[in-house]
C-alpha positions as CSV (number, residue, x, y, z in Angstrom):
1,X,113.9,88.0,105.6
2,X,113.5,88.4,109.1
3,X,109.7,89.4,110.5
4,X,110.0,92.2,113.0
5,X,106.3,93.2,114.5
6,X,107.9,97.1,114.9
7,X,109.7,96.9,111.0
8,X,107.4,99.1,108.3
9,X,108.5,101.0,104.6
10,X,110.0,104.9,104.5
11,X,107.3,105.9,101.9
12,X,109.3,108.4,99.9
13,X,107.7,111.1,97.7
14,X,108.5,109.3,94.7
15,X,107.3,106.0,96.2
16,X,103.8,107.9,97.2
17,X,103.4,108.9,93.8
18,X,103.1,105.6,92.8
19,X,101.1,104.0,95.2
20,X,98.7,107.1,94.3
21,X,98.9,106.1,90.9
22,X,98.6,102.3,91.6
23,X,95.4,103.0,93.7
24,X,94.1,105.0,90.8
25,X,94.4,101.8,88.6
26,X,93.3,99.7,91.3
27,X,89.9,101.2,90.6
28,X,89.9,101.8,86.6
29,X,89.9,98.2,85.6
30,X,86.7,96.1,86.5
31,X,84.3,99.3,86.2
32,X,85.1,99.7,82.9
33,X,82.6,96.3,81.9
34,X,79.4,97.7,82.8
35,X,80.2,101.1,80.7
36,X,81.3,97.9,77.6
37,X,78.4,96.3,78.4
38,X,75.7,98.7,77.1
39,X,77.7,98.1,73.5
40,X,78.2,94.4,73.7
41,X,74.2,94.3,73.9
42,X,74.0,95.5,70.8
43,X,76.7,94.2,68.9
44,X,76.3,90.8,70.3
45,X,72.6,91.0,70.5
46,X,72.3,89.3,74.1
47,X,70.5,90.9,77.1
48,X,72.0,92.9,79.8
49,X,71.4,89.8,82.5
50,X,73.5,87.8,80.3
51,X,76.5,90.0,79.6
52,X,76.9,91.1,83.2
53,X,77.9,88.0,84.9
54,X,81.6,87.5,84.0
55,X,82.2,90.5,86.2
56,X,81.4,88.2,89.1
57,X,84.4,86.2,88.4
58,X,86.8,89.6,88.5
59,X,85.2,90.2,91.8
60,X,85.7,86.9,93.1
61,X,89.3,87.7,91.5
62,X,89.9,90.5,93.6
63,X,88.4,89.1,97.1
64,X,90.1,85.6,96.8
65,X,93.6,86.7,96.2
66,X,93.9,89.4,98.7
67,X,95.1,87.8,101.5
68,X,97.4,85.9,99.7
69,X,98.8,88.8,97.8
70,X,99.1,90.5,101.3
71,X,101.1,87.7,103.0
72,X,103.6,88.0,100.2
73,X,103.5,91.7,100.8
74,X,105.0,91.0,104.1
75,X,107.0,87.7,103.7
76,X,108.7,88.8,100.4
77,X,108.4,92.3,99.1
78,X,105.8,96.0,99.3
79,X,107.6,97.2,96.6
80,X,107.7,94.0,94.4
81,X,104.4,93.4,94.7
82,X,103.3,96.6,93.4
83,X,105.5,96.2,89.8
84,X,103.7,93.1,89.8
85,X,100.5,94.9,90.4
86,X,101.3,97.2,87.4
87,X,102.5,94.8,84.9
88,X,100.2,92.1,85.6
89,X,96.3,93.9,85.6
90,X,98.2,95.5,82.4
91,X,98.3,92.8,80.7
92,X,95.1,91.4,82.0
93,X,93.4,94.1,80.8
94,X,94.8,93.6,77.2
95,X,93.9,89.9,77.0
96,X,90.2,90.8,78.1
97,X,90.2,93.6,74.6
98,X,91.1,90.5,72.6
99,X,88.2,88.0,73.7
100,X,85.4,87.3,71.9
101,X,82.4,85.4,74.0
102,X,81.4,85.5,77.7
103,X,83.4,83.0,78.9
104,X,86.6,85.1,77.1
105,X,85.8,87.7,78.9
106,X,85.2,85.6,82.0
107,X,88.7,84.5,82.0
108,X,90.2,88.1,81.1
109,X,88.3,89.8,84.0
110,X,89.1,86.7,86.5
111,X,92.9,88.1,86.3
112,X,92.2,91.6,85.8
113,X,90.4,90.9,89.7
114,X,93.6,88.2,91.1
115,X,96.2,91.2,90.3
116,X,94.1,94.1,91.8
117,X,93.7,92.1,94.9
118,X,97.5,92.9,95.6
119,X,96.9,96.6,95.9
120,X,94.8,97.1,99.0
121,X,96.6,95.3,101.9
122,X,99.9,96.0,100.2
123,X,99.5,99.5,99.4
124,X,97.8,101.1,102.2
125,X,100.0,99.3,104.3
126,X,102.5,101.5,103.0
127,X,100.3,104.3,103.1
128,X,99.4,104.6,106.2
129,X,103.7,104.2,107.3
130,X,105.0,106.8,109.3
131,X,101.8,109.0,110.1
132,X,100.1,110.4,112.6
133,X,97.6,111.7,110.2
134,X,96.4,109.0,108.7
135,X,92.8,110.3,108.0
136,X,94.4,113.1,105.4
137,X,96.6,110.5,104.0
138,X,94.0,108.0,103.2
139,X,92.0,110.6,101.8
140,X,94.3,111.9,99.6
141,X,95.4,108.6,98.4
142,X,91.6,107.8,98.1
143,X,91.0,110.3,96.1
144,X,93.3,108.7,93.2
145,X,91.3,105.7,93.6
146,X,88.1,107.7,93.5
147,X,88.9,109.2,89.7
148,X,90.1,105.1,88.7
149,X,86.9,104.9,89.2
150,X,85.4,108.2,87.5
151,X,88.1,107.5,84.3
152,X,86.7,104.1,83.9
153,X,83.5,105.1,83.1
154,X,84.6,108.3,81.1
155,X,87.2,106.2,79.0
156,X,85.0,103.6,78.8
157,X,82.6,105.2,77.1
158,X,84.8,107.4,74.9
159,X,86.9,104.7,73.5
160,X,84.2,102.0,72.8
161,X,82.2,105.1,70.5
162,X,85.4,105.7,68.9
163,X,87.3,103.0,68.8
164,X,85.2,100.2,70.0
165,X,84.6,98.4,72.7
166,X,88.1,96.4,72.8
167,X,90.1,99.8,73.1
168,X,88.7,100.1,76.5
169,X,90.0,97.7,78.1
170,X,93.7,97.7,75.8
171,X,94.7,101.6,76.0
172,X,94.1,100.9,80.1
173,X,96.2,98.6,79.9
174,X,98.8,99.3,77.9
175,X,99.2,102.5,80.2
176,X,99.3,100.4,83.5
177,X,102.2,98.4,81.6
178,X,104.3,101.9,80.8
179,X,103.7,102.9,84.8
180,X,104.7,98.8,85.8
181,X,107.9,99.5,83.8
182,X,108.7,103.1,85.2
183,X,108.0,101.7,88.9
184,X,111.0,99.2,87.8
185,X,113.1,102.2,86.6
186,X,112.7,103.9,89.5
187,X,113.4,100.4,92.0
188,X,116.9,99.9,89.6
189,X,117.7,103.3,90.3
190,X,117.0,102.9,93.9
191,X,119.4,100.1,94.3
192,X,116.9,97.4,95.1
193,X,113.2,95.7,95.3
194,X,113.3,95.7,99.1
195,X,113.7,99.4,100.5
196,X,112.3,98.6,104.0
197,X,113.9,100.7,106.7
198,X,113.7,99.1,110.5
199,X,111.3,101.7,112.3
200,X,109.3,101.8,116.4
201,X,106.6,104.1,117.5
202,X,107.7,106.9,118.9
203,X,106.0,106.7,122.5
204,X,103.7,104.4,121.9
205,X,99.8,104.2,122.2
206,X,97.7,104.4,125.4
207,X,97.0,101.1,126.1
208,X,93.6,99.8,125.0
209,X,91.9,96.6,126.1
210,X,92.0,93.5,123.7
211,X,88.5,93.4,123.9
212,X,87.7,96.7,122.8
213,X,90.1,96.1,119.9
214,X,88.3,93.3,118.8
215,X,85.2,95.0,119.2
216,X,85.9,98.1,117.1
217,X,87.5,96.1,114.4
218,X,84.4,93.4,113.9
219,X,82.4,96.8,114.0
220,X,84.1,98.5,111.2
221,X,84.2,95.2,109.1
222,X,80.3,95.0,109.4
223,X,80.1,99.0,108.3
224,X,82.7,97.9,105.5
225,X,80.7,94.8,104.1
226,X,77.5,97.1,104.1
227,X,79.2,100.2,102.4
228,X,81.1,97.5,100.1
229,X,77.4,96.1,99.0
230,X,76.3,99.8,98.5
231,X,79.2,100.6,96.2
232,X,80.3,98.0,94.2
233,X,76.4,97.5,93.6
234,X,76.0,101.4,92.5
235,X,79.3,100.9,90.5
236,X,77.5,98.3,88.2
237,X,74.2,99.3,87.8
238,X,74.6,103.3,87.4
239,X,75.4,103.3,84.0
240,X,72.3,100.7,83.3
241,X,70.0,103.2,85.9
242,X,71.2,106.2,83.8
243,X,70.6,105.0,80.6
244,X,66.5,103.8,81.9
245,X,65.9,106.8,84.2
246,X,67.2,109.6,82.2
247,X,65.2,109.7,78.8
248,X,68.1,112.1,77.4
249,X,70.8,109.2,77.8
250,X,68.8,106.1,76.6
251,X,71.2,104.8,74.0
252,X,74.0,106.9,74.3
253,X,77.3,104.9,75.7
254,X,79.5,107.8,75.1
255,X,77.1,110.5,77.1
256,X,76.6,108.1,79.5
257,X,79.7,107.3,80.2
258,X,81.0,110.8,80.6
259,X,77.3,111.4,83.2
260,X,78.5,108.3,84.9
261,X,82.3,109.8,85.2
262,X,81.3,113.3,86.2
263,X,79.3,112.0,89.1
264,X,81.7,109.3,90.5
265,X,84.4,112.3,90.2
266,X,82.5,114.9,92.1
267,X,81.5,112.2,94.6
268,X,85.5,111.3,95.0
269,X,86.5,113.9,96.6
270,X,84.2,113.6,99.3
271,X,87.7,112.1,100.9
272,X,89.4,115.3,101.1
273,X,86.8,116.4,103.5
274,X,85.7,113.2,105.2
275,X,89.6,112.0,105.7
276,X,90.6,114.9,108.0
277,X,87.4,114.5,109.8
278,X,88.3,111.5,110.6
279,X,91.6,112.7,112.3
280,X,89.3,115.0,114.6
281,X,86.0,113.5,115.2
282,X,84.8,110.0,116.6
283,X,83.8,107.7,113.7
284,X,81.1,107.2,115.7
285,X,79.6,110.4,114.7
286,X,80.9,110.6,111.3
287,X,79.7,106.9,110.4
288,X,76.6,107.3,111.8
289,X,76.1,110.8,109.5
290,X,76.9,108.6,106.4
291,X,74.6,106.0,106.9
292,X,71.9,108.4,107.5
293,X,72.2,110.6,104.4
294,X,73.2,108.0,102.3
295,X,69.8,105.8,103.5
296,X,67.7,109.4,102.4
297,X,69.3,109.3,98.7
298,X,69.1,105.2,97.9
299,X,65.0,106.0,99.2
300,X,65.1,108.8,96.3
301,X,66.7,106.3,94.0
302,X,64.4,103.4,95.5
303,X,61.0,106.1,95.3
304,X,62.2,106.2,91.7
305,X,63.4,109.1,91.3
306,X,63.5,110.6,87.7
307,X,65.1,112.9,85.5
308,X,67.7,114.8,86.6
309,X,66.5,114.0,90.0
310,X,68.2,110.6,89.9
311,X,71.8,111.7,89.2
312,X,71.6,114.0,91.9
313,X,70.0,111.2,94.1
314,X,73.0,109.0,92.9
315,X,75.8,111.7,93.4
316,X,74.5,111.6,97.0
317,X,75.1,107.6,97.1
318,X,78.6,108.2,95.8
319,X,79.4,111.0,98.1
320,X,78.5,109.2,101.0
321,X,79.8,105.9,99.9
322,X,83.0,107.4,99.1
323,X,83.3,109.6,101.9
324,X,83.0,106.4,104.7
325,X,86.1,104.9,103.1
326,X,88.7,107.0,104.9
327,X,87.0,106.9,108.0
328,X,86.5,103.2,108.2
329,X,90.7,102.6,107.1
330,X,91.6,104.8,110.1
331,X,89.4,103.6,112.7
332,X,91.4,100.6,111.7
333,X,94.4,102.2,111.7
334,X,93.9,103.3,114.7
335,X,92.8,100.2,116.8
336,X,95.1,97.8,115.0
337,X,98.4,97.0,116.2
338,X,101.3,97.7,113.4
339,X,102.4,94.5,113.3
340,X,99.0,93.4,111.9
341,X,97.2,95.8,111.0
342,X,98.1,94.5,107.2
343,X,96.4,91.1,107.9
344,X,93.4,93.6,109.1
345,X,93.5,95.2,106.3
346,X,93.5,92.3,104.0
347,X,90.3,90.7,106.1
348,X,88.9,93.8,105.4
349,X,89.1,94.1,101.6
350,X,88.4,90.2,101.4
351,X,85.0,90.7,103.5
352,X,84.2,93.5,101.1
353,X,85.4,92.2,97.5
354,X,83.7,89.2,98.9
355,X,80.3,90.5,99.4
356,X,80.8,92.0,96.1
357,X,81.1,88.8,94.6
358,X,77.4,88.4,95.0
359,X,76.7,91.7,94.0
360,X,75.9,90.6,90.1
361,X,73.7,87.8,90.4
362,X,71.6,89.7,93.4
363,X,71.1,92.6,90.8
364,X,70.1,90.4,88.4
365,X,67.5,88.7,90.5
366,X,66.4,91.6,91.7
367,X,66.1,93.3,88.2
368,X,64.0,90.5,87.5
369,X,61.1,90.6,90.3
370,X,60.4,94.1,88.8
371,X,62.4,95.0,85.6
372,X,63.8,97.7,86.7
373,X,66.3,98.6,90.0
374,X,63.4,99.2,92.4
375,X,63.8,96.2,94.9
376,X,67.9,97.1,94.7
377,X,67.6,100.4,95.9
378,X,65.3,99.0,98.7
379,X,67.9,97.0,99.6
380,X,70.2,99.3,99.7
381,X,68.6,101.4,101.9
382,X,68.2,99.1,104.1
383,X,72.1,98.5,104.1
384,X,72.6,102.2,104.6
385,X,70.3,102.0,107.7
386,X,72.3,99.2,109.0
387,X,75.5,101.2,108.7
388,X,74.1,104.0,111.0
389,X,73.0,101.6,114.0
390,X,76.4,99.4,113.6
391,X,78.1,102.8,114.5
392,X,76.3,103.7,117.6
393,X,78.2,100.7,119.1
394,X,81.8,102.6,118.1
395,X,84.0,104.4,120.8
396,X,83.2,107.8,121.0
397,X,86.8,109.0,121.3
398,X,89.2,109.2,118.5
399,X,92.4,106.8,119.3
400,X,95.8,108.5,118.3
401,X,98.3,106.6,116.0
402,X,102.3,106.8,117.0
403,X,104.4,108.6,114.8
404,X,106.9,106.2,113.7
405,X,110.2,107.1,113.5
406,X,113.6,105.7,112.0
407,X,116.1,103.7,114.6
């Protein structure tokens, strides 16, 4: 197939429906381990620093196999790569229900991480297609990748009191499976894998120097390895935090889990409000705002905050970590060209699921100089603070996007 730098994807509602429901997936699967780790310590009778690390090697998963997954995106086929998506961290997730030692689980979690590195610089690719308001888009879409990661915790903790711990990962699953073989449905019906439509901008974009480009996109990589940190570290450790800071949870997967969901829900739709921001006000401001209040809750967290003082001090965390998401994808949006602003993309999810990668053995190191999540949150703050001087070097105008429109 022919590359054209000015050829992008007619996202139809049907098609959006999808790629909503693909990002909410995208998110479910890895954060449901920490939630299956508080009952593996007790069934398996091994200590949370040991159970923990074959998450690293989903991570590493999902931040290796990005850019690939996004060259195939573009060489082959958007839409093929999503059914793959579907069917593939579907069955992933089943063969992780089934193992039985670390190294199982390792090896289950490795490909639950290789097939949700297709969805980022594949799907918002698509996302953002055909917009000029590509803050409320991302938002919206982000919002379904918000609950992923609100249900994992909620199912996570639901299904391992009831059913056990393997039913977490294999009803998950076995529903991404059902949506990878409706997406095909709905492809057969369509006529074919590869509905791409030939589209230009529509009047183009004022013309901005190369520099500057390069500038603002090294910018919002630093702001996205910083806020990656943040979150994927508060992803794994809040149920743990919860569990030790809240004497009501201690022992109680199931309540847990659903305190866990109910704050990384509330915090996901942060997006709604932060994504049309972003279509009216300089990320400058905005990102600046985030890392300030989010560097005021990690102190709470890091000051050790108790009782129901700490999920507050942690819905804060989310809200802001959640909220920079849309804001950081449309600054990119907006100072990328279209013809690779996919390969931007991808750099940025690798930078981020690559930082991640270390985000496991850091807490457990951490956790160990203090038993408990003190010299974390420390860090952490400091992160957040980082986040808020990176963004006084951002433009302080918002750049439009060009509508693009069928030729």
């Amino acid at each position: 197939m022919a590359k054209s730098a000015q050829t992008t994807t007619i996202v139809t509602p049907a098609r959006r429906l999808f790629l909503n429901l693909g990002h909410f997936c995208d998110h479910l699967f890895l954060p449901i381990f920490p939630v299956v780790v508080l009952a593996l310590e007790r069934e398996w009778q091994r200590p949370f620093e040991e159970l923990i690390w074959p998450l690293t090697v989903g991570l590493i998963g999902f931040a290796g196999a990005t850019i690939p997954a996004g060259w195939l995106g573009d060489r082959w086929s958007r839409d093929g790569m999503l059914a793959i998506f579907f069917l593939g961290i579907g069955a992933s997730s089943i063969l992780t229900g089934m193992m039985d030692e670390p190294l199982g689980l390792a090896v289950g979690l490795g490909f639950i991480g290789v097939f949700a590195a297709i969805y980022h610089p594949v799907g918002l690719a698509m996302v953002v297609s055909g917009t000029d308001q590509v803050g409320r888009v991302l938002g919206v879409n982000g919002v379904w990748g918000n609950m992923g990661v609100a249900a994992a915790a909620l199912l996570a903790g639901l299904l391992t009191e009831r059913l056990g711990w393997r039913a977490a990962f294999i009803v998950p699953g076995a529903f991404a499976l059902l949506l990878g073989m409706a997406y095909l449905i709905y492809l057969r019906r369509a006529g074919t894998l590869v509905l791409v439509r030939a589209v230009r901008a529509a009047g183009g974009l004022p013309k901005v120097d190369r520099r500057m480009q390069v500038r603002v996109i090294l910018l919002a990589l630093a702001v996205a390895a910083c806020g990656g940190l943040i979150f994927g570290s508060m992803t794994v450790v809040l149920p743990k935090a919860l569990s030790e800071g809240v004497s009501q949870f201690a022992g109680g997967t199931e309540l847990v889990g659903r305190w866990a969901a109910a704050i990384f829900a509330l915090a996901a739709f942060a997006q709604l409000v932060t994504g049309p921001l972003a279509d009216r006000y300089p990320a400058r401001t905005l990102i600046f705002a985030v890392g300030v209040g989010q560097a005021v809750c990690l102190l709470l967290l890091a000051g050790g905050a108790t009782g129901f003082a700490m999920p507050l001090a942690a819905l804060g965390v989310m809200l802001f970590a959640f909220g920079q998401i849309p804001i950081n994808d449309a600054l990119i949006a907006r100072h990328a060209d279209e013809d690779w602003r996919a390969r931007v993309y991808a750099c940025k999810y690798v930078l981020t699921f690559g930082v991640a990668t270390v985000q496991v053995p850091l807490i457990v190191w951490l956790r160990g100089m203090s038993g408990d999540f003190l010299w974390l949150f420390t860090l952490l703050t400091g992160l957040a603070a980082a986040v808020a001087l990176v963004a006084l070097w951002l433009p302080g105008r918002t750049r439009p996007v060009a509508v693009a429109t069928q030729t």
